[in-house]
VOGU-3710 file (C-alpha; in Angstrom, 3 decimals, decimal comma):
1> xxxxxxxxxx> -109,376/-38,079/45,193  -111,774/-36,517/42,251  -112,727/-39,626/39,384  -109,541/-40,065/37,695  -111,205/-38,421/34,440  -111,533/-35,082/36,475  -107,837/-34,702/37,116  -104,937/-33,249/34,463  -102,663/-35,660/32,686  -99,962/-34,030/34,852
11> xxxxxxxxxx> -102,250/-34,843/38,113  -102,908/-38,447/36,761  -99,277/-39,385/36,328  -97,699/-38,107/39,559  -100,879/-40,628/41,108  -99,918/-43,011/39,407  -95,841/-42,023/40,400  -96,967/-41,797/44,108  -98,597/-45,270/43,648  -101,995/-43,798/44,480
21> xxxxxxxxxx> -103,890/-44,769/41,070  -103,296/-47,904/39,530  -102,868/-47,555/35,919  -104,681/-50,553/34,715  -107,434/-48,848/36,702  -107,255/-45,767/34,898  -106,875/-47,145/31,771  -110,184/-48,963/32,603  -112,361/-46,079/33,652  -111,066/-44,311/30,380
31> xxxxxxxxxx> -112,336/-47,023/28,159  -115,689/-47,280/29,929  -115,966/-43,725/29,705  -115,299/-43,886/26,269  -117,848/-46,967/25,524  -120,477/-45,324/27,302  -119,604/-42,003/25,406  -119,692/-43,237/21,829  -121,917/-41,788/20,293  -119,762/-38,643/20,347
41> xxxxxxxxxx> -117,638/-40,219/17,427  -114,821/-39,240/19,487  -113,086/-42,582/18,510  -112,648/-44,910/14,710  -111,699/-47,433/17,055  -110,721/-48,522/20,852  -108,117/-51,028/20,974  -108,842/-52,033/24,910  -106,584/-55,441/25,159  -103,628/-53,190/23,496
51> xxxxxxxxxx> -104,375/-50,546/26,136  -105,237/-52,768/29,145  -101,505/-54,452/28,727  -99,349/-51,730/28,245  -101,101/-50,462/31,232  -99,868/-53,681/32,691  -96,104/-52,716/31,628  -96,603/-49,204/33,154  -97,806/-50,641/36,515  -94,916/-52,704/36,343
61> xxxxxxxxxx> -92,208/-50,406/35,938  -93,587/-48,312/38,847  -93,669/-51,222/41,371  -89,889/-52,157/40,408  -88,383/-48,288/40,072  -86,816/-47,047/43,022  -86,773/-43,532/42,745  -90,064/-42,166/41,208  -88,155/-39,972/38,961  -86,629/-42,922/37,388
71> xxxxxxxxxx> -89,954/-43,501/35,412  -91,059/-41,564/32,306  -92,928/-38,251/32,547  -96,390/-39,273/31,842  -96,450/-42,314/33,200  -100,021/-44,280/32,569  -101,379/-41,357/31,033  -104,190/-42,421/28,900  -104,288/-40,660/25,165  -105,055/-41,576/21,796
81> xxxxxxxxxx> -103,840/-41,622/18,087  -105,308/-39,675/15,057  -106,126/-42,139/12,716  -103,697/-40,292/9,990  -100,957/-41,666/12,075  -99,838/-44,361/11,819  -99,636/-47,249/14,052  -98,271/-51,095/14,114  -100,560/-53,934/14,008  -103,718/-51,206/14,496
91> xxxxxxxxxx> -105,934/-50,389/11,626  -105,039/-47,000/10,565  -107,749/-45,592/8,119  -107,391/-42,170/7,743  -110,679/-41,630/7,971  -111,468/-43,399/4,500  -113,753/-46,721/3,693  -111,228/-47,501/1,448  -108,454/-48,015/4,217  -110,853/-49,852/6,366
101> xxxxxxxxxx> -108,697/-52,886/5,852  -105,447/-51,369/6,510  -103,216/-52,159/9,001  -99,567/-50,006/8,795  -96,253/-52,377/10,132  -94,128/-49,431/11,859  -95,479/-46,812/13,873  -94,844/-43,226/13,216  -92,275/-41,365/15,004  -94,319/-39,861/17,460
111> xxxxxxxxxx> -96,341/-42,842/18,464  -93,219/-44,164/18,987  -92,238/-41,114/21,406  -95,418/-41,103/23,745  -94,824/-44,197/23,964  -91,632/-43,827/25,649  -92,788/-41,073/27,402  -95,322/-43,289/29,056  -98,794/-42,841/27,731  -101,535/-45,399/26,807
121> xxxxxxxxxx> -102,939/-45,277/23,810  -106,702/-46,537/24,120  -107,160/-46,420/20,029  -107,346/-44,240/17,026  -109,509/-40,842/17,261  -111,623/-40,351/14,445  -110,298/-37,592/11,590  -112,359/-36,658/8,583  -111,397/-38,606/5,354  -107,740/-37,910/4,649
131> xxxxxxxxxx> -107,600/-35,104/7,397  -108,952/-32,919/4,431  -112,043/-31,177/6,253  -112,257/-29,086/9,095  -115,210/-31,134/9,822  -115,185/-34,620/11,140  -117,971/-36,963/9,402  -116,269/-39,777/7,638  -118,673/-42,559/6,131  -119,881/-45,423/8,019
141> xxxxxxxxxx> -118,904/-43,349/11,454  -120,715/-41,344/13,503  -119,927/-37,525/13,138  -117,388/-36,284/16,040  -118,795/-33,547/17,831  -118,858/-30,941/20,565  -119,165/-32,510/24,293  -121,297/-29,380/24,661  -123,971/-29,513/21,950  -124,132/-32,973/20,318
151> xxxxxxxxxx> -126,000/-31,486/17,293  -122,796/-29,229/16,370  -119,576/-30,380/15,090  -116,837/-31,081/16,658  -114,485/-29,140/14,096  -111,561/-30,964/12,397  -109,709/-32,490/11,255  -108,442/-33,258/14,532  -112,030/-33,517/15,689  -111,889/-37,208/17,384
161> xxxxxxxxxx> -109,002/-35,699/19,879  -110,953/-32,779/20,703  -114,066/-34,542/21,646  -112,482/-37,399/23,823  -110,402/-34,447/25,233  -113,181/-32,049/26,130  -115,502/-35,257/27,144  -113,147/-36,746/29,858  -113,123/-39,802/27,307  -108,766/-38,660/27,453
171> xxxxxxxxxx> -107,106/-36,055/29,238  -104,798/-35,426/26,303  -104,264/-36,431/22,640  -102,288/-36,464/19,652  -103,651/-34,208/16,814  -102,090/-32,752/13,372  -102,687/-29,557/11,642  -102,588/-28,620/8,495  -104,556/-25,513/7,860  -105,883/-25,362/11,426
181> xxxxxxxxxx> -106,732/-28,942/12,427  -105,808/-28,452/16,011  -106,811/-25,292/16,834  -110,307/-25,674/14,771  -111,544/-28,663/16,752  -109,810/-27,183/20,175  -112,311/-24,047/19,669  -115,202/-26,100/18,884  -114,737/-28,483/22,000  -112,948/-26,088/24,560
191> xxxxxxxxxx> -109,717/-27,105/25,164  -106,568/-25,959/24,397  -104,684/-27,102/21,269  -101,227/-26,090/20,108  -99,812/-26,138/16,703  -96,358/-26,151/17,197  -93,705/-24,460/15,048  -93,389/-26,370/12,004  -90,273/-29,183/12,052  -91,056/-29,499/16,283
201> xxxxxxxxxx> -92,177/-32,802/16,199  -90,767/-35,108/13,568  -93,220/-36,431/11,029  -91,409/-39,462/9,761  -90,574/-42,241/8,682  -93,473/-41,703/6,191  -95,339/-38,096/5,851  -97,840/-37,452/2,572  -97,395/-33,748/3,383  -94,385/-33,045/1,559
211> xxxxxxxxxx> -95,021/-28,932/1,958  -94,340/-28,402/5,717  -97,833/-26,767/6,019  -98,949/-30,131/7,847  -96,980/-30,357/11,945  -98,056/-32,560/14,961  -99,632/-31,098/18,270  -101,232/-31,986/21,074  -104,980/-31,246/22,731  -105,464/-30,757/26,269
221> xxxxxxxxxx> -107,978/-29,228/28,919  -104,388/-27,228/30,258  -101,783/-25,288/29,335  -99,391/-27,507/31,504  -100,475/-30,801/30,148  -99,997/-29,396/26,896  -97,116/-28,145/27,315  -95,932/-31,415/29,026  -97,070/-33,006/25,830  -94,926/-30,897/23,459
231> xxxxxxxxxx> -92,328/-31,940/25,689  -92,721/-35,642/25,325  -93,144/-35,519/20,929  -90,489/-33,168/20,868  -88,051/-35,362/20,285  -84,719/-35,276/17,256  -85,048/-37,371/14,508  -82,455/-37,606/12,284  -83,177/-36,759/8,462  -86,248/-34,517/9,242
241> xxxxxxxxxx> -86,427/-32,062/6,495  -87,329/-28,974/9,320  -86,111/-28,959/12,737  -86,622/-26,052/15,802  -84,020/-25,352/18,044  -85,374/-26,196/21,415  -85,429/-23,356/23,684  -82,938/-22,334/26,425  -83,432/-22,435/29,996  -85,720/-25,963/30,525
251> xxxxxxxxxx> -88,332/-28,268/29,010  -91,671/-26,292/27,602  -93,451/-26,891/30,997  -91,162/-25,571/32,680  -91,661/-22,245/30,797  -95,354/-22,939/31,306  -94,915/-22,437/34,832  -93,082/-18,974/34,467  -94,103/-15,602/33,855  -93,913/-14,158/30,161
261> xxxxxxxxxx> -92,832/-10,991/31,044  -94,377/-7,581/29,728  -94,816/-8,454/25,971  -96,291/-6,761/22,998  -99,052/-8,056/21,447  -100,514/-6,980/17,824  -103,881/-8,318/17,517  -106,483/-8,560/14,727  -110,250/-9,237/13,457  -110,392/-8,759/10,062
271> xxxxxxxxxx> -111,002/-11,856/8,332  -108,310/-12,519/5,253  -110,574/-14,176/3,423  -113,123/-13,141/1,228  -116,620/-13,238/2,165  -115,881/-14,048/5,962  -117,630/-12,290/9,113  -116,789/-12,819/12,023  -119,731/-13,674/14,461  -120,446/-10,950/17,769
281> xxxxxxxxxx> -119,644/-13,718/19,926  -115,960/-14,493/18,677  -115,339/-10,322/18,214  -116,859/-9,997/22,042  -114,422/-12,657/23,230  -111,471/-11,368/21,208  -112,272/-7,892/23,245  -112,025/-9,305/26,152  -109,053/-11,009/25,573  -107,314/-7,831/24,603
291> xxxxxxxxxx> -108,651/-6,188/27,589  -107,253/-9,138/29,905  -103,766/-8,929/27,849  -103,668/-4,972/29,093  -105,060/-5,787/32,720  -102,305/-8,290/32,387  -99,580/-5,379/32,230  -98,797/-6,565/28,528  -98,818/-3,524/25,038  -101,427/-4,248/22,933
301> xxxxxxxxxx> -101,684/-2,452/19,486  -103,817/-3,135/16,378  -102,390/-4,482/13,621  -102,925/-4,993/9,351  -103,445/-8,934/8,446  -100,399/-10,042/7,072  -101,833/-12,200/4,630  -103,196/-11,056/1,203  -106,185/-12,009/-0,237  -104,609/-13,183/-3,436
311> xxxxxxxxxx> -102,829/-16,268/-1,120  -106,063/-17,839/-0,451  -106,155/-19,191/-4,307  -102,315/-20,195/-4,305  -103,469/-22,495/-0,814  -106,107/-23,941/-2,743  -104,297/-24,921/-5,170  -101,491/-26,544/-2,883  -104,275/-28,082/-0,851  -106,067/-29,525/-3,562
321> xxxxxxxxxx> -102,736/-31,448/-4,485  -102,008/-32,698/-1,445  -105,237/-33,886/-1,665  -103,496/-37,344/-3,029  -101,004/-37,500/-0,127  -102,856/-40,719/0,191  -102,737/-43,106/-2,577  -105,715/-44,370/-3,927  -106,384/-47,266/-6,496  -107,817/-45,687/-9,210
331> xxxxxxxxxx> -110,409/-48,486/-9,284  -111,707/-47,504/-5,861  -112,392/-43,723/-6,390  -115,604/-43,774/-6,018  -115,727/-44,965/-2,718  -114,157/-42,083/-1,624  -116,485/-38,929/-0,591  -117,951/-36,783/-2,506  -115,398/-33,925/-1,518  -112,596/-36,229/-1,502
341> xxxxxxxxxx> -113,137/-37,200/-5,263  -114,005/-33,502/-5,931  -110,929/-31,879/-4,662  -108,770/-34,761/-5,577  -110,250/-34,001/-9,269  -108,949/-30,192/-8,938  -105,402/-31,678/-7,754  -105,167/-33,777/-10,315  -106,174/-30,838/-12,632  -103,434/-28,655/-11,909
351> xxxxxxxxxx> -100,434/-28,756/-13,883  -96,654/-28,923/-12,270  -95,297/-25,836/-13,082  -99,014/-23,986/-11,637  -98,531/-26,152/-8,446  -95,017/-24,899/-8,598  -96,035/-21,180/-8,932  -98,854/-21,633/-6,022  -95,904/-22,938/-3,527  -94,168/-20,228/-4,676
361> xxxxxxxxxx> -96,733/-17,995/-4,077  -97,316/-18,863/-0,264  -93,850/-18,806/0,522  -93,119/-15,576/-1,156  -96,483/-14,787/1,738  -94,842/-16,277/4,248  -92,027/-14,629/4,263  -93,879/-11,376/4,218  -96,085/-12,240/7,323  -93,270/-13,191/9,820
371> xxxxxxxxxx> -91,773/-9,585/8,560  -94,635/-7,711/8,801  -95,195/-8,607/12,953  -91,370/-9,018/13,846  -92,014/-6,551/16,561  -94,807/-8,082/18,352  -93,739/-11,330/20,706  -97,441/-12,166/19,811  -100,244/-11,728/18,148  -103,929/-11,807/19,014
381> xxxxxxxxxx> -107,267/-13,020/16,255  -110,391/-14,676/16,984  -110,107/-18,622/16,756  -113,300/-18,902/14,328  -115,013/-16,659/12,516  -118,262/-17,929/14,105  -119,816/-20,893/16,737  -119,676/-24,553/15,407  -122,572/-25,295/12,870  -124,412/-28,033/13,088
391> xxxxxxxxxx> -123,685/-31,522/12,150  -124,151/-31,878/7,965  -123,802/-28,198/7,624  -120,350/-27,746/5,538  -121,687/-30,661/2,759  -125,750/-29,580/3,774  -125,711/-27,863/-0,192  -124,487/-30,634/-2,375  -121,951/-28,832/-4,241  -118,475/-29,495/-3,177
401> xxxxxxxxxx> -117,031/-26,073/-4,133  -119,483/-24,370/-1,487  -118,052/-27,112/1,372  -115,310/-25,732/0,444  -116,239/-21,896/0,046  -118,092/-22,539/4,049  -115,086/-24,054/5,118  -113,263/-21,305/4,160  -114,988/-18,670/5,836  -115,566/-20,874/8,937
411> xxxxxxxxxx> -111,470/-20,807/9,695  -109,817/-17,399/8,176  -107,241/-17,144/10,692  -105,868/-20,265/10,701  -104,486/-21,930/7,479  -102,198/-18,745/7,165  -100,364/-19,634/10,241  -99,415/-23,035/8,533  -98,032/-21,227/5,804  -95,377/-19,281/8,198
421> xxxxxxxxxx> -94,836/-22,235/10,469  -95,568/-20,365/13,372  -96,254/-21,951/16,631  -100,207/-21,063/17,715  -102,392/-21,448/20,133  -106,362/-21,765/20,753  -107,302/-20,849/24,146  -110,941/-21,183/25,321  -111,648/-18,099/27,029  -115,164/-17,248/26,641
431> xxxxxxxxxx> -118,441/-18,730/26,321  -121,943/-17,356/24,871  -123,753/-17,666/27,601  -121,341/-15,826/30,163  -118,494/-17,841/32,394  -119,903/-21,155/32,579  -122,503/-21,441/30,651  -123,357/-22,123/26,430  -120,651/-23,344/24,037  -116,715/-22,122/24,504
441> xxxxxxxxxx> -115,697/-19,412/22,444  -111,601/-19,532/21,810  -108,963/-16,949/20,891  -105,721/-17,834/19,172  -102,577/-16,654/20,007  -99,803/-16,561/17,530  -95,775/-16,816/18,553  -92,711/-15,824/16,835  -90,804/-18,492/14,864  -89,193/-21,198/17,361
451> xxxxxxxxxx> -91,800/-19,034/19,832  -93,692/-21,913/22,039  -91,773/-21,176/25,410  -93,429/-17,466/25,092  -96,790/-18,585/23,597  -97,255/-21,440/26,712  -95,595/-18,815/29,235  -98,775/-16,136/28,328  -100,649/-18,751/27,870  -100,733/-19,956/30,911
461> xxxxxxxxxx> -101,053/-16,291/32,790  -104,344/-15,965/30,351  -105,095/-19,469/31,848  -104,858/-18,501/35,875  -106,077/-14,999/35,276  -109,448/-16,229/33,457  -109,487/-20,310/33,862  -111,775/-21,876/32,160  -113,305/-25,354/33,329  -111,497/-28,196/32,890
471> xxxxxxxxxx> -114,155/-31,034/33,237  -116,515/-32,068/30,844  -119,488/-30,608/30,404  -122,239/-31,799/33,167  -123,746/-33,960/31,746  -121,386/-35,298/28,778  -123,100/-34,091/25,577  -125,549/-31,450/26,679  -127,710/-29,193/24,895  -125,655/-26,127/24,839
481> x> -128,147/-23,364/26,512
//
């Protein structure tokens, strides 16, 4: 057998089913693996004697079921928790000095359901402060970045996942996205990352988004395991303010593990917000993509953006706002970071009735988007708009507004897709130095409304057509070449 690390969650578990890996063992080699890895700042902190015993309970429950089907899908699966979730009797920060202290007394719906589905959590992956950047480099922590050039970020805000994902340090995680916090970090590292169709997975019992723009997700180095994923946080809770009909005909993997079917894909390149250019490396892999889709036997057409220009103030507006999602003592401002305390300032600056206006601005967007590509089962865009800068990049300038501005043109095709609630995915099918070689380079591929059995079903044809590797990079945290 390969080192547990090399195999897929979905690999891991049936070992562990067959009783051919032990899942304290595996639980073990993740956390050394994850010590010996730290520098990555994949993790805000490993809880090992929390992990090591409900490993215990797993290993347990195998030795006493009868029928191997009795136990729960992902059974001893090792994954970890953004710290924006939170999580009872673990320190839950959200990525802020001033929750250092903090330790939450219920767990959030969807720790509770991995959980039952039978993962082990090994601790809280790190997440910029307040999941507010699509950068991860909160104070006092080392920056998260990419397993394949340590001196480049790891994206965020879901940037901890990413990097334990795309390191071996996990073979899946838990991630949230609110204006691309998946599918940012999954590009930068090289793994796949879904953001699910908005009211999926429940955000409860507490959720500081109040807007719907935020959903939970998983990261994973397959399109099985993260469909298997979706599967196992998919779960009904009553009082959720969105919900998704779950689709017909079996779980998400098993649509995974079918063919799509000829489909019609609308793709395009043109950035939708101002000042943006998109690099030769992300247009080159975007090509190819659309050259695979037609090899593929699928229609591909170009298509307008559907979003506006004028919606990229209205989303600043709403995300500056939501901005105090977390509470903060007034008294204790100024530990937060600078571009916390700047954009918290602009929040706190806008009046109700022009937050009111901006909301009804991006819905009004919205609504015009999902209309304008209601005859394309999918549609195609670059993941970035260029490669992961380096580490201190976004913030190198000072000024607040220009972290902002960079961030901005780093990510134009993915905050719009959290104003629809369409499901989307990142896949990593290139790389800049040819198959193999340099730093990934990722597409995303958008779904219809309620669309994930279709998005993982192409998905996964991109996937065997054009795999991409699913170890870490050899060795952990080279120099990209």
């Amino acid at each position: 057998m390969a080192d547990p690390h090399e195999l897929t969650a979905l690999e891991q578990a049936d070992a562990v089913r067959r009783r051919q890996l032990d899942p304290v063992e595996l639980v073990e080699h993740h956390l050394r693996r994850a010590e010996a890895h730290a520098g990555l700042g994949a993790f805000a902190l490993l809880t090992p004697d929390r992990a090591i015993e409900r490993a215990r309970e797993a290993r347990r429950a195998v030795m006493a079921a009868g029928d191997p089907a009795e136990l729960p899908p992902l059974v001893g699966v090792p994954t970890g928790v953004k710290d924006l979730n939170l999580t009872a009797g673990v320190r839950t920060a959200f990525g802020s000095a001033v929750y250092r202290d903090f330790v939450p007394t219920v767990d959030d719906d969807v720790v509770v359901a991995l959980h039952r589905a039978g993962t082990v959590s090994l601790g809280k992956t790190s997440t910029p402060e307040f999941g507010l950047t699509c950068y991860t480099e909160p104070a006092g922590q080392p920056p998260a970045v990419t397993p394949h050039d340590p001196t480049r970020t790891a994206g965020g805000s879901s940037g901890g996942a990413a990097t334990a994902v795309a390191a071996g340090l996990l073979p899946v995680a838990q991630g949230s996205d609110g204006a691309g916090s998946i599918r940012v970090p999954a590009a930068c590292c090289g793994v796949v990352g879904l953001k699910p169709t908005r009211g999926r997975v429940p955000r409860g019992p507490l959720a500081g988004d109040v807007t719907g723009m935020a959903v939970i997700g998983p990261l994973a180095r397959t399109v099985a395991d993260a469909a298997a994923m979706l599967d196992a946080m998919a779960v009904d809770r009553p009082g959720e303010p969105w919900t998704a009909p779950l689709p017909s005909g079996g779980s998400f993997l098993d649509h995974a593990r079918r063919p799509p079917g000829r489909l019609r894909v609308g793709r395009y390149a043109r950035p939708p917000v101002p000042g943006a250019e998109v690099a030769p490396e992300c247009l080159r892999v975007w090509a190819e993509a659309t050259d695979l889709l037609v090899d593929l036997g699928h229609e591909v057409v170009d298509v307008e953006p559907p979003f506006p220009e004028h919606a990229v103030a209205a989303v600043e507006t709403v995300w500056a706002v939501l901005a105090h999602a977390v509470p903060v003592d007034p008294a204790r401002e100024d530990e937060l970071l600078p571009f916390t305390r700047w954009l918290r300032a602009r929040g706190s600056a806008t009046s109700a009735p022009d937050f009111l206006r901006a909301l009804q601005v991006t819905q009004t967007v919205a609504r015009a988007a999902v209309t304008a590509h209601q005859a394309h089962d999918v549609v195609l865009t670059p993941a970035l708009a260029h490669l992961p800068p380096a580490v201190g990049w976004f913030s190198g300038s000072g000024d607040p507004a220009e972290d902002f501005a960079r961030q901005e043109r780093f990510t134009p095709f993915t905050t719009g897709y959290n104003l629809t609630g369409q499901p989307a995915v990142v896949l990593p099918l290139g790389r800049t130095g040819g198959s193999g070689a340099g730093l990934p380079v990722a597409v995303q591929l958008v779904g219809r409304p309620a669309g994930e059995a279709v998005l993982l079903a192409l998905a996964a044809e991109l996937e065997r057509a054009r795999p991409w590797p699913v170890g870490p990079p050899t060795p952990v945290g080279g120099a990209a070449t």
